[in-house]
C-alpha positions in Angstrom: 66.3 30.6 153.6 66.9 31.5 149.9 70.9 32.8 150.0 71.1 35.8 147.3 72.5 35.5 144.0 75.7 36.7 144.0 76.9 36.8 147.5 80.3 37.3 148.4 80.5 34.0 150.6 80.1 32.0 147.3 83.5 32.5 145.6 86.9 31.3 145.4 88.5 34.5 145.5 86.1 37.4 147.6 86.3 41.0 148.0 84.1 42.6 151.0 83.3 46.3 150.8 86.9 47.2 149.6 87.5 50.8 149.6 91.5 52.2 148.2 92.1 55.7 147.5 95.4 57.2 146.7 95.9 61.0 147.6 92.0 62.5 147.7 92.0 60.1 144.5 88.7 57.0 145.9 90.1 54.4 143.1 87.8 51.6 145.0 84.4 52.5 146.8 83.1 49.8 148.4 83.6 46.9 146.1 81.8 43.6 147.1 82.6 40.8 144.6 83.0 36.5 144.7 84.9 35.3 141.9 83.3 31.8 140.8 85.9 29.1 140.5 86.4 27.5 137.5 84.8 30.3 135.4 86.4 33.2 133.4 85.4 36.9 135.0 85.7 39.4 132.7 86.6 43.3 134.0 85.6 46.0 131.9 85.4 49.6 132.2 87.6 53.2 131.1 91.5 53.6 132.4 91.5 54.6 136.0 88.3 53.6 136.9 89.8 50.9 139.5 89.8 47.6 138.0 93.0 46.7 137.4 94.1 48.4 141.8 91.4 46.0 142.1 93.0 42.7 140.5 96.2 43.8 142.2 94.2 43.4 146.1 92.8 40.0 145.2 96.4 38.7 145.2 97.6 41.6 147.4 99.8 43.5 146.0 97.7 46.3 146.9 96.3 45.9 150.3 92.6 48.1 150.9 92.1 51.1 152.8 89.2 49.2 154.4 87.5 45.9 153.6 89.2 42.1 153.2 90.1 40.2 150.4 89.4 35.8 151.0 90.6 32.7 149.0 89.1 30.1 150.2 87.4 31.2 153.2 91.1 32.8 154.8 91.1 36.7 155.1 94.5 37.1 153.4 94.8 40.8 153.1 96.1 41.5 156.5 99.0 38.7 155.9 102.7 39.2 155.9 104.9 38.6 152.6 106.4 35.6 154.2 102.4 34.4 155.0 101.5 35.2 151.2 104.0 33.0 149.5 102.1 29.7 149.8 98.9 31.7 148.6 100.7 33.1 146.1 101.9 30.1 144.6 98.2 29.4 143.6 98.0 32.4 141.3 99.6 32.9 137.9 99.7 36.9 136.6 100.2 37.3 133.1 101.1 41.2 132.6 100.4 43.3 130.3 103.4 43.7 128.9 104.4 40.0 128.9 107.3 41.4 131.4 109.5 38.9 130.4 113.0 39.4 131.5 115.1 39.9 127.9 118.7 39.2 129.5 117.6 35.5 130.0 116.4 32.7 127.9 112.5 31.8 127.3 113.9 28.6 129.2 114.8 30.7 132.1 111.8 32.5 132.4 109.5 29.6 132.2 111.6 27.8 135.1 111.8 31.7 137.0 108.6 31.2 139.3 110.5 27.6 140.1 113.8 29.2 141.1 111.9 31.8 143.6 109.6 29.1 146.1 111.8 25.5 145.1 115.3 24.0 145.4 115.9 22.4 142.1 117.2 18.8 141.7 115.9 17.2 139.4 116.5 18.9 135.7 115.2 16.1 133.8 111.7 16.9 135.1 112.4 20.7 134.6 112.9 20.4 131.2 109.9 18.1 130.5 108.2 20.8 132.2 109.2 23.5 130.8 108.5 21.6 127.3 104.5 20.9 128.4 104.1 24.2 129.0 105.9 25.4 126.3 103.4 23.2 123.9 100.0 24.3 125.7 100.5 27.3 124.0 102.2 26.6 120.7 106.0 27.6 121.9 107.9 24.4 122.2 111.0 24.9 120.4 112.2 28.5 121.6 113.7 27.4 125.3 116.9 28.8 123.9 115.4 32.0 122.2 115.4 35.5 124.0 112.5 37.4 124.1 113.9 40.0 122.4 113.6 38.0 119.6 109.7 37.2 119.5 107.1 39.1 118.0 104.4 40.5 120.6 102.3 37.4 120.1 104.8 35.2 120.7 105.9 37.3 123.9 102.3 36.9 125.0 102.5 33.3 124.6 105.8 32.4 126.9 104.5 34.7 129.4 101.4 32.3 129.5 103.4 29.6 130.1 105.2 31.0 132.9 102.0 31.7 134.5 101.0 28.4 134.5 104.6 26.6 135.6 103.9 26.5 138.8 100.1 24.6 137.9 97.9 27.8 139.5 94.3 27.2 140.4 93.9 31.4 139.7 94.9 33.1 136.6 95.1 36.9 136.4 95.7 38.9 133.4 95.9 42.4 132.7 95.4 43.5 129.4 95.8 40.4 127.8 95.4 41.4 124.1 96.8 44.9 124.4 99.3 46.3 121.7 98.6 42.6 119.0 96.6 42.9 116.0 93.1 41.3 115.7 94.4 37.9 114.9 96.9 37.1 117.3 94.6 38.8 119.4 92.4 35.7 118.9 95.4 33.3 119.2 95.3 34.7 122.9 91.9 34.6 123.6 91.6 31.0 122.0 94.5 30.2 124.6 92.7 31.6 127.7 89.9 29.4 127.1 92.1 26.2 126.4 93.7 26.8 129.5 90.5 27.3 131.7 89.3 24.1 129.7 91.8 22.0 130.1 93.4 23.2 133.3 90.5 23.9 135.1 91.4 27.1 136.6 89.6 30.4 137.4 90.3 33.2 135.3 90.2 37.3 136.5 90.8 39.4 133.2 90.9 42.8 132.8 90.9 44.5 129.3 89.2 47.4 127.2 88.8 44.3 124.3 85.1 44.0 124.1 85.8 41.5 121.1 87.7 39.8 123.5 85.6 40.2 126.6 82.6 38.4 124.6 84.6 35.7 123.6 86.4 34.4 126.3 83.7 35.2 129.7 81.4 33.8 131.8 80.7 36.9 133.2 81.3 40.7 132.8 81.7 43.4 135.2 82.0 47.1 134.3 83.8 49.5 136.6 83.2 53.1 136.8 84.3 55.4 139.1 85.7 52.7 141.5 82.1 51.2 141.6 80.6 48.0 139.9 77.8 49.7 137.3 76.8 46.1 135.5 77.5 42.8 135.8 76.5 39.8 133.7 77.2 37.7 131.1 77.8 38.9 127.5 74.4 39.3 126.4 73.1 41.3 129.3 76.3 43.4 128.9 75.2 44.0 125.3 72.1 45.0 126.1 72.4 47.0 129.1 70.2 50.0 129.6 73.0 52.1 131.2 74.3 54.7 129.1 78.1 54.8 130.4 77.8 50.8 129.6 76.3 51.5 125.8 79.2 54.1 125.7 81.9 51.9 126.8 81.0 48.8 124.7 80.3 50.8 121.9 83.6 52.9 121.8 81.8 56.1 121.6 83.1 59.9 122.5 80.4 61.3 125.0 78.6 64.6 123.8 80.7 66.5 126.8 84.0 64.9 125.5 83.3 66.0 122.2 82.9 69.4 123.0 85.7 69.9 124.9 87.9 68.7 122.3 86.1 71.1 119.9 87.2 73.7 122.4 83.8 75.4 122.2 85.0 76.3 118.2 88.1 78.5 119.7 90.5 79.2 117.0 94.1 80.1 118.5 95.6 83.8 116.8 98.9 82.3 117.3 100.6 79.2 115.5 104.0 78.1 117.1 106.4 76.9 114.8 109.4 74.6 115.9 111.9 77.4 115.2 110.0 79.5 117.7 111.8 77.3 121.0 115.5 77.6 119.3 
């Protein structure tokens, strides 16, 4: 028997009819997916259309309304917090933000994962760890800066390096390139490749960078409305026949959206000037 393209059973990571609302809000409508391991997936699609509630369930810090979520065969959705943590540990999440903590060292933030699953005892090794990471993205040298004290980039880059201390096999990012010009914007997608290359890990990113999404995927999947619309790799994204996709990639304001902001040509009578609240 000829097994489907595509089916959920084939991935590292698999989601299996996954259905999440919030309110009367359906944020997920029965989402199938396999992640392939050792490849980059690439999660497109307009704010609040469910991809990012949907990154959050494959490491569970959303749990589904219906449906499971498997690594490696295990249903891990239904598990406790204290059943998580050795799942967990396989998973790095790089924010969007960075979300370094700015009260402590880049030293201290690198070695945070570290602190939270291990006793610590031999600092020699720490610090040599700390430095390799530190390096596989261009930082070696700031251990003793604070974040505060980086540019965005550079922000980006530590907070790579703390996703990776604790050697993941699953990297997740939200919004990786969000808020840095074009060319560190590069920097980051250049290290998202180096550290699928050289690290061999499977990569879930979420962004609205379709420069980006191009660059750095092995695949692309487009959410809208809490459903998967297309999926494929960069050139059948580019040239897919589906108008919300040719919208999306191409940054364009729908006719509908247009008009509404034109407000049907309305012109308000009255102006309010500040002085008009005192």
């Amino acid at each position: 028997m000829i097994q489907k393209k595509n089916q959920p059973e084939d991935g590292i990571l698999v989601a299996r009819n996954l259905h999440k609302k919030f309110g009367d809000n359906v944020v997920l409508d029965n989402v199938s997916l396999a992640i392939e391991e050792g490849k980059t997936t690439v999660i497109i699609g307009p704010s609040g259309c469910g991809k990012t509630v949907f990154m959050k369930h494959l490491i569970v810090l959303e749990r589904p309304d219906a449906g499971d979520v498997y690594y490696r065969g295990q249903r891990i959705d239904h598990l406790s917090g204290r059943q998580l943590v050795p799942i967990r540990k396989k998973f790095g999440f790089c924010f969007q933000m960075g979300a370094l903590f700015d009260s402590i060292t880049v030293y201290e933030n690198i070695i945070f994962p570290l602190r939270q699953h291990y006793t610590i005892t031999d600092w020699k090794a720490v610090d040599e760890m700390v430095k390799q990471k530190l390096a596989m993205v261009g930082m070696d040298g700031f251990q003793h800066h604070f974040p505060a004290n980086l540019s965005g980039g550079q922000r980006k880059r530590v907070a790579l390096a703390r996703a990776i201390a604790l050697n993941p096999e699953i990297i997740l990012y939200d919004e990786p390139t969000t808020g840095l010009d074009p060319i560190t914007s590069d920097v980051i997608n250049e290290l998202i490749l180096k550290l699928q290359r050289e690290l061999k890990v499977t990569s879930v990113v979420v962004t609205h960078d379709m420069h980006s999404a191009y660059k750095i995927s092995d695949r692309i999947l487009m959410f809208h409305h809490g459903r998967i619309i297309a999926d494929g790799n960069a050139e059948d994204i580019r040239n897919h026949p589906h108008d919300v996709v040719q919208q999306f990639i191409q940054g364009k304001v729908s006719e509908a959206e247009l008009a509404a902001l034109k407000l049907g040509g309305t012109k308000f009578s009255t102006q309010f000037m500040p002085e008009d609240f005192e």
